[in-house]
C-alpha positions as CSV (number, residue, x, y, z in Angstrom):
1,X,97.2,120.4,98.0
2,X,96.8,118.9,94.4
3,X,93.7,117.8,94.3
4,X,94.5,114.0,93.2
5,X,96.4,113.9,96.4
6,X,93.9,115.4,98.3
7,X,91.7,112.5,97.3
8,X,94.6,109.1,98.2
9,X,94.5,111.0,101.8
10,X,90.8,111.4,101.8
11,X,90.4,107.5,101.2
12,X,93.4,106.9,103.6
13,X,91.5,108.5,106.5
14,X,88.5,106.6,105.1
15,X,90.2,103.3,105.5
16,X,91.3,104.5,108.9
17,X,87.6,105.1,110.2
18,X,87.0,101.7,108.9
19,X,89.4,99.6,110.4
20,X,88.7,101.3,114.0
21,X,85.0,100.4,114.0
22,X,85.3,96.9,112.6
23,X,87.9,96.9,115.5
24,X,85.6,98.4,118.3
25,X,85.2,95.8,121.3
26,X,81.5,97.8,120.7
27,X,81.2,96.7,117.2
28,X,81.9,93.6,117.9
29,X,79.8,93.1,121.1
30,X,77.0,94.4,119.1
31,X,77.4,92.1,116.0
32,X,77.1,89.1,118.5
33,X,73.4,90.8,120.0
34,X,72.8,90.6,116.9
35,X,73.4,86.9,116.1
36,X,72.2,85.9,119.3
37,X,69.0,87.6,118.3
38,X,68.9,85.9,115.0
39,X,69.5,82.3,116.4
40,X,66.4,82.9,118.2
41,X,64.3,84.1,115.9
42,X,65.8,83.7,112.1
43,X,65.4,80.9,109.7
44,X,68.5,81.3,107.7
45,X,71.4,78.9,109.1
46,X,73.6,79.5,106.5
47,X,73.4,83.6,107.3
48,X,74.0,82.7,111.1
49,X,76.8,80.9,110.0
50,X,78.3,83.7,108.1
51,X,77.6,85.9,111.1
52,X,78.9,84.1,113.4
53,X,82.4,83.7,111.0
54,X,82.3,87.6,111.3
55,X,82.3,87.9,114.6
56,X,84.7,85.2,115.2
57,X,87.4,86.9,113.2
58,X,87.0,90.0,114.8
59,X,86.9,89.4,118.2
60,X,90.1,90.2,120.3
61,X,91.5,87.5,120.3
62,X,92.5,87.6,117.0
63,X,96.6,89.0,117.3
64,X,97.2,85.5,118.4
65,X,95.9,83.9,114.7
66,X,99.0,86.1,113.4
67,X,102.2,85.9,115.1
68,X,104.5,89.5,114.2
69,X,107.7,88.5,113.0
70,X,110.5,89.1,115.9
71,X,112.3,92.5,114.5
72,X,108.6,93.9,113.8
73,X,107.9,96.4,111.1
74,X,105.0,97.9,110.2
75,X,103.7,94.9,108.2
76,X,104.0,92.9,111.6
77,X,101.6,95.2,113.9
78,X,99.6,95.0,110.6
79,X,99.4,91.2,110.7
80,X,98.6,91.0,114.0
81,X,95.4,93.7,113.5
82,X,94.4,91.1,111.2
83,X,94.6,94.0,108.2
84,X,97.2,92.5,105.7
85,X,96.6,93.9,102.1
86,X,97.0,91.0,99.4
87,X,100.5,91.2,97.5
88,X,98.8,90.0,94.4
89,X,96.2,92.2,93.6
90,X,96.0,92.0,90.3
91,X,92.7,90.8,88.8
92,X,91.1,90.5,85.3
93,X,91.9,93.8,83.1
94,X,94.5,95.2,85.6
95,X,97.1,92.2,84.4
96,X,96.2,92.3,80.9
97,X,98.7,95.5,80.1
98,X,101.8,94.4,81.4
99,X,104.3,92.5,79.7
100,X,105.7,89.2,79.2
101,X,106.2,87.9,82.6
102,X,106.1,91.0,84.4
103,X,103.1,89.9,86.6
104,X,105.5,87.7,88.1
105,X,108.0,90.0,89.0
106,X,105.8,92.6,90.6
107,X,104.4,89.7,92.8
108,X,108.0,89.3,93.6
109,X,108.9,92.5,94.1
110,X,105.6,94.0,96.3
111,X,106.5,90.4,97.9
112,X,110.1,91.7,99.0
113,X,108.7,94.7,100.2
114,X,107.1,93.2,102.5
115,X,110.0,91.0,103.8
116,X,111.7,94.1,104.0
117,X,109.6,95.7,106.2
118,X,108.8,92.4,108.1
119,X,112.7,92.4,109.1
120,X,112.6,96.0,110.1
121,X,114.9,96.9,106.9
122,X,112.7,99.7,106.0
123,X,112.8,103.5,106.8
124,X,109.9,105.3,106.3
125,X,109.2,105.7,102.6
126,X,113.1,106.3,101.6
127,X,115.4,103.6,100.5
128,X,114.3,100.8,97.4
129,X,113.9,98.0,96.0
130,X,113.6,97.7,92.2
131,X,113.5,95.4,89.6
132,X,114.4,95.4,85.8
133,X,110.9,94.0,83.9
134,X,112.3,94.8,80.4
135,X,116.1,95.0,78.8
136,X,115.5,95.9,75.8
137,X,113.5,98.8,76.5
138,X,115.0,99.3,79.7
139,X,111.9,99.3,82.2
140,X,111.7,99.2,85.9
141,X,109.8,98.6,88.5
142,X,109.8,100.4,92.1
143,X,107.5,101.6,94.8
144,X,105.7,105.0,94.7
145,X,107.0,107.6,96.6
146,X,104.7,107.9,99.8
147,X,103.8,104.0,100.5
148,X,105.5,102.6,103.1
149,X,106.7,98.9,102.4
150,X,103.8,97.7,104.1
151,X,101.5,99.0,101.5
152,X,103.1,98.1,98.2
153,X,101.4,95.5,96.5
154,X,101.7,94.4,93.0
155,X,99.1,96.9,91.2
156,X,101.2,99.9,93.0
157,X,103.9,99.6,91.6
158,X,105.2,102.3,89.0
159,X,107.1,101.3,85.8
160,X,110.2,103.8,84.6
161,X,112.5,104.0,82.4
162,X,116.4,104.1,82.9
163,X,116.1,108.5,83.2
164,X,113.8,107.5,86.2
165,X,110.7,108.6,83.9
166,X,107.0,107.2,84.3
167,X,105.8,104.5,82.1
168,X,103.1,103.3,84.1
169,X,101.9,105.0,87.2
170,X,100.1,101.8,88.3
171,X,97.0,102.0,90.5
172,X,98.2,105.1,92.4
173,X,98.6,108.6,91.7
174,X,102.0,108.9,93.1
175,X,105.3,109.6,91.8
176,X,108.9,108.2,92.3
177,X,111.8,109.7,94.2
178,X,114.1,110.7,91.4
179,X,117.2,111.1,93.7
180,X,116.8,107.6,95.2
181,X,116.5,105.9,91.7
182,X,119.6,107.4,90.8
183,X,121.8,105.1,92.7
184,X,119.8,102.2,90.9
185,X,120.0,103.4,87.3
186,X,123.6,103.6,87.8
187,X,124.1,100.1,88.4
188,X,121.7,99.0,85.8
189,X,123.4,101.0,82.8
190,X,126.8,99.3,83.9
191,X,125.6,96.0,84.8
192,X,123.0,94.3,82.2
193,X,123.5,90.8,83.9
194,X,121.7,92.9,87.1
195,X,117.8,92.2,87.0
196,X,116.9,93.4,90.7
197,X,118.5,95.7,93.0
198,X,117.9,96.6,97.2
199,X,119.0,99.8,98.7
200,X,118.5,99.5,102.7
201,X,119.7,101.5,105.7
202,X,120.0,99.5,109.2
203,X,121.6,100.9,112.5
204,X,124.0,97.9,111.7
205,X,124.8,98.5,108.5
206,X,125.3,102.3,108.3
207,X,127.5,101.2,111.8
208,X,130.0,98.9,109.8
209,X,130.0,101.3,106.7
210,X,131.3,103.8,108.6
211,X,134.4,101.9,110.0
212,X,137.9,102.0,108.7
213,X,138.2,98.4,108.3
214,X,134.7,97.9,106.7
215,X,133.1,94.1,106.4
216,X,135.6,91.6,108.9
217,X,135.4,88.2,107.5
218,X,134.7,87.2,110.9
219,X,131.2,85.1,110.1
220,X,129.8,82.7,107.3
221,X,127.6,85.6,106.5
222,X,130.4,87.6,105.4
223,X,132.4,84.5,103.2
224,X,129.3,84.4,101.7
225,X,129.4,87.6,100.1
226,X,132.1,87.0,97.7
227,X,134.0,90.5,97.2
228,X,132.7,93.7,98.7
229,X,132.7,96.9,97.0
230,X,132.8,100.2,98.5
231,X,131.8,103.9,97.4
232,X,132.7,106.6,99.5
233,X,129.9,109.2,101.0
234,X,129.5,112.4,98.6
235,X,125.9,113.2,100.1
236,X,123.1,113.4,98.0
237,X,123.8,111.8,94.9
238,X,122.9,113.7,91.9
239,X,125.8,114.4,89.4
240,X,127.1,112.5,87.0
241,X,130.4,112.2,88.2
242,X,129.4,110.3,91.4
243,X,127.5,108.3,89.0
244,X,130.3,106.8,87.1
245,X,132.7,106.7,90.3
246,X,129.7,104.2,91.7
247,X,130.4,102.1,88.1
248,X,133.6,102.0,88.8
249,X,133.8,100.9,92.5
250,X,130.6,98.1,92.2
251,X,133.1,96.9,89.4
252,X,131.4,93.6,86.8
253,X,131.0,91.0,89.4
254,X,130.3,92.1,92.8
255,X,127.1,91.5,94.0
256,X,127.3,94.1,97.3
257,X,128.3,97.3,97.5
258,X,128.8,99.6,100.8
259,X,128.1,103.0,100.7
260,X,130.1,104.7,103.4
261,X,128.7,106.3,106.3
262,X,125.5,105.8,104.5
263,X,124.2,102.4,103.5
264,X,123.9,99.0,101.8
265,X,123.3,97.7,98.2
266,X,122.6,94.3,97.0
267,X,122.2,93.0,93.4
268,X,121.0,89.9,91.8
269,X,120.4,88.2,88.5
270,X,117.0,87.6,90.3
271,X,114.4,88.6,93.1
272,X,116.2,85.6,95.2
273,X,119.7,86.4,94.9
274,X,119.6,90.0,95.7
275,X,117.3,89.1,98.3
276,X,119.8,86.6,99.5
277,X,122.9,88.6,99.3
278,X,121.3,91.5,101.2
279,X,120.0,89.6,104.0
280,X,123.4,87.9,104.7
281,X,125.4,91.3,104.5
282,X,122.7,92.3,107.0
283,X,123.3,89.2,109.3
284,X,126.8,89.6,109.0
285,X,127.0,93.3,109.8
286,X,124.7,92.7,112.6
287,X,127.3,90.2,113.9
288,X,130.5,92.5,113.2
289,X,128.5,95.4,115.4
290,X,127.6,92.8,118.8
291,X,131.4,91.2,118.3
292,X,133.5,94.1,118.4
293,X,131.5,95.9,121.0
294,X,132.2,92.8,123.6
295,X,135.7,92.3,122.1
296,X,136.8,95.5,123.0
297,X,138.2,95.8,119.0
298,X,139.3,94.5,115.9
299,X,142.5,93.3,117.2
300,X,141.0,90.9,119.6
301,X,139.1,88.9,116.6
302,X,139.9,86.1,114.7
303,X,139.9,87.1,111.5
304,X,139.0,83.7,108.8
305,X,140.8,83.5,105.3
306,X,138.4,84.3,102.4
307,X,140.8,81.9,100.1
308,X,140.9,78.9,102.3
309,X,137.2,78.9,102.9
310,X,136.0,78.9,99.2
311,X,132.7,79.1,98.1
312,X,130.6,76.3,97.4
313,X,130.5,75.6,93.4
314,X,126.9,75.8,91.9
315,X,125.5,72.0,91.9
316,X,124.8,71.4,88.4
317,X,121.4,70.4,87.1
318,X,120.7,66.6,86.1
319,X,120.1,65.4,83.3
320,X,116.6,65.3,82.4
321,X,114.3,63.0,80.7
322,X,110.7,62.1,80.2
323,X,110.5,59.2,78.5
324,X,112.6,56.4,77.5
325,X,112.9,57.3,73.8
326,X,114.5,60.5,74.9
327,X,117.1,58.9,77.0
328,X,117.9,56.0,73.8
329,X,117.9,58.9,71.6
330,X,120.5,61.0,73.5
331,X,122.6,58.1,74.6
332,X,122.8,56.9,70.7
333,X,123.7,60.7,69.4
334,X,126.4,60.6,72.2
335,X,126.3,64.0,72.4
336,X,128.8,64.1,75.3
337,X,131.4,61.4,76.3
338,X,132.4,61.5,80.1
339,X,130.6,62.2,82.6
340,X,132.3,65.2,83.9
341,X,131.6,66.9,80.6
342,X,127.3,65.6,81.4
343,X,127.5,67.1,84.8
344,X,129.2,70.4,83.4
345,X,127.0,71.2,80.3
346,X,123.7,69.0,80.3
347,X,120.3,70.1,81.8
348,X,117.8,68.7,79.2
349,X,114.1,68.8,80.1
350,X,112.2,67.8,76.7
351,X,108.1,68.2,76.1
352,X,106.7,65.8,73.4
C-alpha cells in the first residue's frame, strides 16, 4: 500500500476509535462522576457548565435531536450518531486559492452530495455529481474516488480539467475515477450552457431504463421533465465513439438523459436545476415502477398528453427600483412602451 494511503486509513481508523469512546455509555457515565465530583468540590461554574454541556450531548438520548431522513443513507445514521462533518469547511488560507466564486459552488456541490446520499441516491463510491467552476479554462469539480457522499465536504473536492486531469487535489490525497468522468466530459464538451451534471443509479431508475417503453407520461413528475433523451447500454464507456453517440442522443436542450439498462443523468444551468430535474425523474420513475406492477401493464394506464399539459412559462422578474429618481429617470427615457414588452425584457436592479 502507497504510503499516503496508508496514512488517510490510518487516520480513518483513528476517527473510528474516537467516535466509539466519546460514544461509550462508559465514557459517558464516567464524565458525569466527574461533574458530580466537581459540583461538590470545584469553584469554576462556568467549567461545570461546559461539562455538563458535554455530557448532555452525548448521552443516549441524543438520535432523537436528529431525525434520519425517511429513505436513510449513510449521512442519516450519521445524523442521528450526532457525527455530521460540516459541508463548509473552508477556513482562512484554504479559500484564498480558489477562484472567482468557486467557494460557492463547492458548498453547493459537497451540499448535493449530501442530499444525494440523504435520499439514498448513492452507491458506494461510484456514480457523480460534478460541477463546471471555470469555462474558459474548462475546470471541474467532483468527489475523490474513495469518499462516500457522506464525507465530501467542500475542501475535498478535486478540481480537473475536461481530459479528467488533476488541477487541484483539494485536502485529500485521493484521485478521480477516470471512467466515471467520462460520461460528464462528454456532455460538457457538447453542451457549454451545462454548469452542473448528476449521474445516479436507483433500483427505480435502472428498472424503468431497462423497459421498452422507457419514461410513461403517467405523473406530473414525468411532464416536468420536458423531452427525455436516451443512450443505449455499450458497457463500460471508454471510446470515443460511444462518446459522440452520447452527444448526439442528449441532443442541445434536453435536460435528462436515460442510460439504458444502466442509469440516470441530469443537467442544469445550475446546482438547483440539475438537482431539480434529477429528483423528479427519480419521483417519477419511482411512480412508473409501483404503477405498473399493481396495473398488471402498460396497457392498463392512462397515459396524459405531453402537448395539452404544457409547461409552466418562466415568471418574469419585476421591474426593479431603489429610489424614486430611478423610476422618473426610466419612465422619462421610455425605454419600453407596453407593458408586455416591460414584463418580457426588464429586470433592473440599480446601486447608486
Amino acid at each position: 500500500m502507497a504510503p499516503d494511503l496508508r496514512q488517510d486509513f490510518n487516520m480513518m481508523e483513528q476517527k473510528k476509535r474516537v467516535s466509539m469512546i466519546l460514544q461509550s455509555p462508559a465514557f459517558c457515565e464516567e464524565l458525569e462522576t466527574m461533574i458530580q465530583d466537581q459540583l461538590k468540590k470545584g469553584k469554576t461554574p462556568t467549567s461545570l457548565l461546559a461539562l455538563q454541556q458535554i455530557a448532555d450531548f452525548m448521552t443516549t438520548s441524543m438520535p432523537s435531536m436528529y431525525p434520519a431522513a425517511p429513505q436513510g443513507g449513510m449521512a442519516a445514521l450519521n445524523m442521528s450518531l450526532g457525527m455530521v462533518t460540516p459541508v463548509n469547511d473552508l477556513r482562512g488560507s484554504d479559500s484564498i486559492s480558489c477562484e472567482k466564486g468557486e467557494k460557492l459552488q463547492r458548498c453547493k456541490l459537497a451540499a448535493f452530495y449530501r442530499l444525494a446520499d440523504l435520499f439514498g441516491w448513492s452507491e458506494l463510491i461510484y456514480n457523480h455529481l460534478t460541477v463546471r467552476v471555470n469555462s474558459d479554462q474548462e475546470r471541474f469539480l467532483i468527489a475523490p474516488f474513495g469518499l462516500l457522499y457522506s464525507e465530501v465536504t467542500a475542501s475535498s473536492l478535486v478540481k480537473i480539467n475536461l481530459q479528467g486531469e488533476i488541477v487541484d487535489r483539494g485536502s485529500t490525497n485521493l484521485g478521480v475515477n477516470q471512467a466515471g468522468f467520462t460520461l460528464h466530459s462528454a456532455i460538457y464538451a457538447t453542451r457549454p450552457d451545462v454548469k452542473c451534471i448528476v449521474h445516479i443509479h436507483t433500483a427505480a431508475g435502472a428498472a424503468v431504463s431497462a423497459m421498452k417503453c422507457g419514461l410513461l407520461p403517467i405523473s406530473p413528475e414525468a411532464l416536468s421533465l420536458g423531452e427525455v433523451a436516451y443512450h443505449d447500454y455499450h458497457g463500460i464507456l471508454v471510446d470515443d465513439e460511444e462518446t459522440t453517440l452520447i452527444q448526439k442522443n442528449i441532443g442541445p436542450k434536453s435536460k435528462v438523459l436515460i442510460l439504458r439498462n444502466h442509469g440516470l443523468v441530469s443537467v442544469g444551468e445550475t446546482v438547483e436545476e440539475a438537482f431539480y430535474y434529477i429528483h423528479n425523474l427519480v419521483t417519477a420513475c419511482e411512480i412508473q415502477v409501483r404503477t405498473l406492477a399493481s396495473a398488471g401493464g402498460p396497457d392498463n394506464l392512462v397515459m396524459l398528453d405531453p402537448a395539452k399539459y404544457k409547461l409552466r412559462p418562466n415568471v418574469p422578474e419585476p421591474v426593479l427600483f431603489t429610489c424614486k429618481q430611478c423610476f422618473t429617470c426610466w419612465r422619462q427615457r421610455n425605454l419600453l412602451r407596453t407593458t408586455e414588452q416591460r414584463a418580457k425584457n426588464v429586470s433592473v436592479v440599480h446601486y447608486e
